[in-house]
C-alpha positions in Angstrom: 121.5 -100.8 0.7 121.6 -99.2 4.2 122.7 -101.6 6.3 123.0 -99.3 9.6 119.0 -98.8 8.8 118.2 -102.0 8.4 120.2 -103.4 11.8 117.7 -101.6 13.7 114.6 -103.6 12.3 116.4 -107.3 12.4 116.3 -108.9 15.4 119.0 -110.8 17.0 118.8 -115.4 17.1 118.3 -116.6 20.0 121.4 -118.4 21.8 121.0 -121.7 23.1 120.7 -120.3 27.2 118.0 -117.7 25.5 116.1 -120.7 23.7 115.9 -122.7 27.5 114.6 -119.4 28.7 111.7 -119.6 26.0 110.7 -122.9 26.8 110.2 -121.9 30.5 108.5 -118.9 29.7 106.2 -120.7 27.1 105.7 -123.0 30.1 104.8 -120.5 32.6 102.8 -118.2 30.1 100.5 -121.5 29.3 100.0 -122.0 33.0 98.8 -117.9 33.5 95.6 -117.5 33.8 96.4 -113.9 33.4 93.9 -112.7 30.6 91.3 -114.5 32.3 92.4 -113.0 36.0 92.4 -109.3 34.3 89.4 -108.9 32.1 86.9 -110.7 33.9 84.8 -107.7 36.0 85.8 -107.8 39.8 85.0 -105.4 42.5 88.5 -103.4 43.6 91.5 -102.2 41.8 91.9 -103.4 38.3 95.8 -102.5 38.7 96.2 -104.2 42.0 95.0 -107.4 40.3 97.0 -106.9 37.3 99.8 -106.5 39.1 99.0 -109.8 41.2 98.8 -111.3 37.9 102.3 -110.4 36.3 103.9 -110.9 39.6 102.3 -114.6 39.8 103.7 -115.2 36.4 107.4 -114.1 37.7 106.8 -116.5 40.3 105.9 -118.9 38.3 108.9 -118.4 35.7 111.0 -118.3 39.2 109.8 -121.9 39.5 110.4 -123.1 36.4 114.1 -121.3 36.3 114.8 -123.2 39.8 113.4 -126.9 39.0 114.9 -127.3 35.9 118.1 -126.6 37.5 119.5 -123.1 35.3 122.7 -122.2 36.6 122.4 -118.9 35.0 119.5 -117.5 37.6 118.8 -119.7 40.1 120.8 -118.8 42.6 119.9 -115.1 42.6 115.8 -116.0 42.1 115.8 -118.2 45.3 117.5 -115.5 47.1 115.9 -112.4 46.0 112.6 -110.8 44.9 111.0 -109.9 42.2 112.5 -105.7 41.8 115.9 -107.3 42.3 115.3 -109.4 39.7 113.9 -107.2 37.3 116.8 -107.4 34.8 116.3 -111.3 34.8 112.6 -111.1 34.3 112.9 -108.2 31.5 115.1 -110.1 29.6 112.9 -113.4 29.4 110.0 -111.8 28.2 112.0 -109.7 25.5 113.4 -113.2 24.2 109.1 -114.2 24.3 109.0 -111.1 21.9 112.3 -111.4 19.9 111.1 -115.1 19.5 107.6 -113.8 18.0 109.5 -111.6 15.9 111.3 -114.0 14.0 109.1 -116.9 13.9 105.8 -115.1 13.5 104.3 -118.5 13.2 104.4 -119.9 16.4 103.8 -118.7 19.9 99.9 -118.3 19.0 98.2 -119.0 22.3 100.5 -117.9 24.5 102.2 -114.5 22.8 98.8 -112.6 23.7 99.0 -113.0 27.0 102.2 -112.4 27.3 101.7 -108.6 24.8 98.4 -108.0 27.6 100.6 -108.3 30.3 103.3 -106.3 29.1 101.2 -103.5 28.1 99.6 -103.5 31.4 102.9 -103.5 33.1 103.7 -100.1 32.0 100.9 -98.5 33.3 102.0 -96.6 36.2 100.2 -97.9 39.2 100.7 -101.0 37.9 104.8 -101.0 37.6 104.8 -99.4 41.3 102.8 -102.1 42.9 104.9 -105.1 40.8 108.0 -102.8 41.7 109.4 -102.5 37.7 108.4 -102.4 34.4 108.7 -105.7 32.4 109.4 -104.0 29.3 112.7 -103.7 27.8 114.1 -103.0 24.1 114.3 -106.0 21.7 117.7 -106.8 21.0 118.6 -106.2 17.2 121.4 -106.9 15.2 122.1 -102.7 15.4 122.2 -103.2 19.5 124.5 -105.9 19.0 126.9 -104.4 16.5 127.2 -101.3 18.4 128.6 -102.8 21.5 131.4 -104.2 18.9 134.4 -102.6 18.1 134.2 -101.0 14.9 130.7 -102.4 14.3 129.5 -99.5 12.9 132.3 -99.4 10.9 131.4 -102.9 9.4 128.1 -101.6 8.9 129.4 -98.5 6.8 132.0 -101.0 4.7 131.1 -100.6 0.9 132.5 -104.4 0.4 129.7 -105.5 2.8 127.1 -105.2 0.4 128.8 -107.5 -2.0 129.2 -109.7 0.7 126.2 -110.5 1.8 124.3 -110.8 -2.0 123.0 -114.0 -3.1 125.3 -116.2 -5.2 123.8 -116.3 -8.7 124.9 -119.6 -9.6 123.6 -120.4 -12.9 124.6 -123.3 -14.5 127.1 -123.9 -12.2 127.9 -126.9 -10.1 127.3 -126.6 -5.9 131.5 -127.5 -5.9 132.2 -124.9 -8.5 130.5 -122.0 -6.5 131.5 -122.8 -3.1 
């Protein structure tokens, strides 16, 4: 098999900091009335409210971040806004879709909004007025490997294949194939 083809399409586990940040951004995305905000017909700029919208959710996430106390971004979400923390922001909601990824089961309610406000964030008018775009690769195991090194030498090793395959046990005893 190809495994350097096939890193591309697997998406990395979430760590334990990136599975806080999914509970806060499942908290803040059931709070957003964003689809409700956007699509209901309003007199003025469609964009301008969308962008209200996805900044109110930022906001919000900033909120959540900040009262329950993570170390990792508090300090620079109380002391910044929202452009200069548009690595922070881009990262929770690629863990939102990483998270979907994997467990394609859950996140029902909640994983629209947050694909409607994405997609609306990287309309033009709308990234200007929020100030960046909220989009940003999902991280896969190929992402991962390449920042290694020798990773894609790993990738390319003709042992791997054998390493990975399923143990056949038979008849065999859990003892006797461990």
């Amino acid at each position: 098999t190809n495994f350097e083809a096939q890193a591309r399409y697997i998406p990395l586990r979430l760590t334990a900091d990136e599975r806080t940040l999914l509970v806060i951004l499942q908290g803040a995305l059931y709070v957003s009335e964003y689809t409700d905000r956007v699509d209901v017909y309003h007199a003025g700029s469609k964009a301008r409210r969308m962008a209200l919208q996805i900044q109110q959710v930022c906001a919000i996430l900033a909120g959540l971040v900040v009262s329950n106390n993570f170390d990792v971004a508090r300090k620079p979400l109380i002391e910044r806004d929202f452009p200069e923390n548009a690595l922070f922001f881009r990262s929770v909601f690629e863990i939102g879709r990483r998270y979907k990824i994997l467990n394609p089961d859950k996140l029902r309610g909640s994983y629209g909004k947050l694909i409607h406000m994405l997609q609306d964030s990287v309309k033009d008018e709308v990234a200007k007025a929020v100030g960046f775009e909220c989009v940003d690769p999902v991280k896969s195991v190929a992402t991962m490997v390449q920042q290694k090194q020798r990773g894609i030498e790993l990738l390319q090793d003709p042992l791997l294949n054998v390493a990975t395959r399923e143990i056949y046990e038979g008849n065999k005893t859990r003892a006797e194939v461990a």
